[in-house]
C-alpha positions as CSV (number, residue, x, y, z in Angstrom):
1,X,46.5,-70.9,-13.2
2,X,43.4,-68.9,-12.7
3,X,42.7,-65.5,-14.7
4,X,42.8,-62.0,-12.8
5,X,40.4,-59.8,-14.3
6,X,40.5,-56.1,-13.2
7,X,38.5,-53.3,-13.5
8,X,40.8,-51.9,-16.3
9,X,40.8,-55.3,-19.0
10,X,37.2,-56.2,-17.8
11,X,36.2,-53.2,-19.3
12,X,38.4,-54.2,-22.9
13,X,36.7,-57.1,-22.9
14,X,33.1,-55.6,-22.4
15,X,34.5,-53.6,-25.5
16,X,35.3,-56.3,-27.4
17,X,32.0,-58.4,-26.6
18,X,29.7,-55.6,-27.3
19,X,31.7,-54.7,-31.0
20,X,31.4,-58.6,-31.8
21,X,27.7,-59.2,-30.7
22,X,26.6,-56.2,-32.2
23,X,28.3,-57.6,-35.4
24,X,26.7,-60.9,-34.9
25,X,23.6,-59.9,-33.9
26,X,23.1,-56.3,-35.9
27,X,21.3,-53.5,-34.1
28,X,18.1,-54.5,-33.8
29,X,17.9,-56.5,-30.3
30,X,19.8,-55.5,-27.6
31,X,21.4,-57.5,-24.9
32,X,21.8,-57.5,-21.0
33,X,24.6,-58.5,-18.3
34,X,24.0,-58.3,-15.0
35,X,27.1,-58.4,-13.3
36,X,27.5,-60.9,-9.7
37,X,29.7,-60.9,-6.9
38,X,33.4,-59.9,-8.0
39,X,32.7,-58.6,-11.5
40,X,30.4,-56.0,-9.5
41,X,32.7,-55.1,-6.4
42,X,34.9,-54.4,-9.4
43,X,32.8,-52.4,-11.3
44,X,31.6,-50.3,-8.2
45,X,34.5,-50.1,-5.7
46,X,38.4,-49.3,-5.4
47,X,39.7,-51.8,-2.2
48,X,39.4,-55.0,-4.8
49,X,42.5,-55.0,-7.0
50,X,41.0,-58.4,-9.0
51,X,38.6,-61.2,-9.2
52,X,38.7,-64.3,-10.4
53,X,35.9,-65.3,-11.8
54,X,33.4,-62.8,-13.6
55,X,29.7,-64.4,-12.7
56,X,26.6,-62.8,-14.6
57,X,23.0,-62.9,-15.5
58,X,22.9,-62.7,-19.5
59,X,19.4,-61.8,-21.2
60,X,20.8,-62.2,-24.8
61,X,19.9,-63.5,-28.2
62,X,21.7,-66.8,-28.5
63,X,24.9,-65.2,-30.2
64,X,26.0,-64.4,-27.6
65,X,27.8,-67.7,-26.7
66,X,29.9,-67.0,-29.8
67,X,30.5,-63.6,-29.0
68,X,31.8,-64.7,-25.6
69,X,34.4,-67.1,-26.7
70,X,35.4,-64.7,-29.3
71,X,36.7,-62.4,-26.6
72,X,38.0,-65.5,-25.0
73,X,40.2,-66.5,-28.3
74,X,41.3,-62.3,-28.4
75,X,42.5,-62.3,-25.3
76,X,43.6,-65.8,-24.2
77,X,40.8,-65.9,-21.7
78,X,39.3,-69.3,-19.9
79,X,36.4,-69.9,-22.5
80,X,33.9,-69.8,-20.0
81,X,35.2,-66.1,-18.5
82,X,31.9,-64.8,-18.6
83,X,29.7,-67.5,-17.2
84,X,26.0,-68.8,-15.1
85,X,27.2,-70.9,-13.1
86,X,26.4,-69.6,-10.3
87,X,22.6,-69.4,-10.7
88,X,23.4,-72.9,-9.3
89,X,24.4,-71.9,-6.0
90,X,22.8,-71.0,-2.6
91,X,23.4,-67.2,-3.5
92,X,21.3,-66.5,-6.3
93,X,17.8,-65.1,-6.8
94,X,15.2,-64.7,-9.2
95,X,15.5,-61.3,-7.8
96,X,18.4,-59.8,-8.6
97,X,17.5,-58.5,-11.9
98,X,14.8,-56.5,-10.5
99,X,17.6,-54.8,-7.7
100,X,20.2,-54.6,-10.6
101,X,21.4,-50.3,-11.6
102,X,22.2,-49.4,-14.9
103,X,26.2,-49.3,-15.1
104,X,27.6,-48.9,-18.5
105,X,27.0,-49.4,-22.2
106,X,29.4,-50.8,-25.1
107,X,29.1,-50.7,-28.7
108,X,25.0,-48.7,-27.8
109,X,23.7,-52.6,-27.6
110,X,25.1,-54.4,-24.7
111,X,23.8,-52.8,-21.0
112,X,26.1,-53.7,-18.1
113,X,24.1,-53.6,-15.1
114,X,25.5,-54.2,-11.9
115,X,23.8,-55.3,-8.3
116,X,23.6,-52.4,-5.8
117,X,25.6,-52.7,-2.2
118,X,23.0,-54.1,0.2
119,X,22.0,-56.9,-2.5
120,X,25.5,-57.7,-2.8
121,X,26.3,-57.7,0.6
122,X,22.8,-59.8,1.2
123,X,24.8,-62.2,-1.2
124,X,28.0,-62.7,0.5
125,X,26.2,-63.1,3.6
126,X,24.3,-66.3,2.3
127,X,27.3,-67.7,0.4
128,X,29.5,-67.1,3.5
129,X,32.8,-68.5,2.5
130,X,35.2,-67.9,4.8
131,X,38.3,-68.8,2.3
132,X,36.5,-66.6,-0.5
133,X,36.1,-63.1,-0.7
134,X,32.9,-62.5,1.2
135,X,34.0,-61.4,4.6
136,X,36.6,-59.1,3.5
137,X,34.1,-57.9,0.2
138,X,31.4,-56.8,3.0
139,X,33.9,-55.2,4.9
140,X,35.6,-53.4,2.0
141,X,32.0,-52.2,0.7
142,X,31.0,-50.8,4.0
143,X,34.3,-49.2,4.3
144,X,34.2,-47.2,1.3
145,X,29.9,-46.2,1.5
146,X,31.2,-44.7,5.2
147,X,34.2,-43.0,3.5
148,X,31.9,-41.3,1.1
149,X,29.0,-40.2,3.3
150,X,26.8,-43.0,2.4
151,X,26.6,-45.3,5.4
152,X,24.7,-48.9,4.9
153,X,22.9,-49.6,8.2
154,X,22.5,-53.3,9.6
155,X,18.4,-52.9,9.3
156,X,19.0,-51.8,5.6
157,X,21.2,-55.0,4.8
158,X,18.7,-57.3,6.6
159,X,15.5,-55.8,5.0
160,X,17.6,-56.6,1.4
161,X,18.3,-60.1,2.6
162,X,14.5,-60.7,3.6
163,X,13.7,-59.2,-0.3
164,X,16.4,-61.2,-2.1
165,X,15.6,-64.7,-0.5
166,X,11.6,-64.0,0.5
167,X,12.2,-65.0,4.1
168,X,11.5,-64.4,7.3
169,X,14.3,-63.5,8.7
170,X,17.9,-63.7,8.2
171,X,19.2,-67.4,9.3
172,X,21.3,-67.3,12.3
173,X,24.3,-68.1,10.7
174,X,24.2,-65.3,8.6
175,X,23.2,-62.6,11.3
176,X,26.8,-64.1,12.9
177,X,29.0,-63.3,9.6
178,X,27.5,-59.7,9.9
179,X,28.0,-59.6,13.9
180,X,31.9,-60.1,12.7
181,X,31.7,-57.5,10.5
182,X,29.8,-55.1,12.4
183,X,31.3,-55.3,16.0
184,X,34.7,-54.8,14.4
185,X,33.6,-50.7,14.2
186,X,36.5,-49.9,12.4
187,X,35.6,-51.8,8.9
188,X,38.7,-50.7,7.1
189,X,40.3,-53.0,10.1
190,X,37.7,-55.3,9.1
191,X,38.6,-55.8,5.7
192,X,42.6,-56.3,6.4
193,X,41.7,-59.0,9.2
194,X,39.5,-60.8,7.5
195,X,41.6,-60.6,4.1
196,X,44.4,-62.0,5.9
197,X,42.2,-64.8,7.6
198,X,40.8,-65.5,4.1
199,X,44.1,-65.8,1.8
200,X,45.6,-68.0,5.4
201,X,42.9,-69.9,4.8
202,X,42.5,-71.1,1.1
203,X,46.2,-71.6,1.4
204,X,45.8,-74.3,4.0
205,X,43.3,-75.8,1.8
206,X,45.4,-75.9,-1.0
207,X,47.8,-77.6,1.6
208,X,45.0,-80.0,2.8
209,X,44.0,-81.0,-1.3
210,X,47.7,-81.7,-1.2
211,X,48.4,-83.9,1.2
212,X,44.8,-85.8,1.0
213,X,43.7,-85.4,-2.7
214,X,40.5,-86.4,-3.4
215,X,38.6,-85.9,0.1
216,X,36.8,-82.8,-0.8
217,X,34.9,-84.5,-2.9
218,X,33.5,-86.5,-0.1
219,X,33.7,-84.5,3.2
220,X,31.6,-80.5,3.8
221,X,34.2,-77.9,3.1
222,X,32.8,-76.7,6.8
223,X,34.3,-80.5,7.9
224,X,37.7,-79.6,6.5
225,X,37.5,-75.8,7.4
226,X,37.0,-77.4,11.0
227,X,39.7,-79.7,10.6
228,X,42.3,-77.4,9.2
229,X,41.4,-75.5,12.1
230,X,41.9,-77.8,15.1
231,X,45.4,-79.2,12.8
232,X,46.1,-75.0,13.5
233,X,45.5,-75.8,17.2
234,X,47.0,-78.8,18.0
235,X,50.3,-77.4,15.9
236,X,50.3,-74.4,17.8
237,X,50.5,-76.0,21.2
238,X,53.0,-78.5,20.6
């Protein structure tokens, strides 16, 4: 069963990691998180109740491995609760360091930085899963930056997309994801629709890993997404 971090325990166990690294590591070098995807929704925003997975950038001595599954034996987390891995996906960029804001700091050693709104949204928009969070986390970001005065525009967005990836232009693909967020006007509507779509959808995967185990490994999950889809279809019209 995965682990639900929220914006309340993620910040006991930034506690706890900064009071056991700074005992490892003493006072003299300090160390950096930069906080990805759900960990910095959460950090940032108020429509995301949890995440569950808590991706980062860590510029660290090499204590901090040990300090990380220290807080993972305290609180009975996954041992790899704070992790890289996704510096192997499609979404991340040398970049995101340099567009990273100063968030909070524990124990006077460990800086949480988080990535700012368009850079985040610039992320989702290149990952693109459509049984994730990334519809409904662009939606819910927009949503609350309007409710406060601080509206993101779609030229703002594609300018961070063209600085986070050094292209062009924004692949086609991507401009659609935003098209479905943007024609929607209303993006608190947005998010609910697309939240709904997105929990619908993982849950028919779940179904699909169910009833034919093993074919993920070999088929695009666009294939399956598409298959799942027509199944929907061909159901409904019977």
């Amino acid at each position: 069963m995965s682990f639900e971090f929220t914006k309340e325990n993620m910040n006991d166990f930034f506690m706890a990691l900064g009071k056991e690294f700074r005992r490892l590591n003493g006072t003299k070098m300090r160390a950096e998180i930069v906080l990805i995807g759900g960990g910095a929704v959460l950090a940032n925003y108020g429509f995301r109740d949890f995440t569950n997975d808590m991706d980062a950038i860590i510029r660290s001595s090499s204590v901090m491995k040990e300090a990380i599954l220290f807080v993972s034996d305290k609180f009975d987390l996954p041992y790899d609760w704070l992790n890289t891995d996704f510096k192997r996906t499609e979404s991340y960029s040398n970049r995101l360091e340099e567009v990273s804001v100063y968030y909070r700091t524990y124990s006077n050693i460990l800086e949480i930085r988080t990535v700012t709104a368009e850079y985040l949204i610039a992320m989702k928009l290149m990952s693109g899963r459509r049984y994730k969070n990334d519809l409904s986390d662009i939606a819910g970001i927009l949503w609350e930056h309007n409710k406060n005065d601080k509206s993101i525009t779609r030229e703002i967005i594609e300018n961070a997309f063209i600085k986070l990836y050094n292209q062009k232009e924004m692949p086609e693909i991507s401009k659609k994801l935003l098209d479905d967020v943007f024609d929607s006007k209303d993006f608190e509507s947005a998010y609910v629709k697309f939240r709904e779509s997105e929990i619908n959808l993982s849950t028919r995967l779940i179904e699909f890993d169910k009833n034919y185990p093993g074919e993920r490994r070999n088929v695009p999950i666009s294939e399956i997404i598409e298959r799942i889809e027509q199944m929907e279809k061909e159901r409904s019209n019977i």
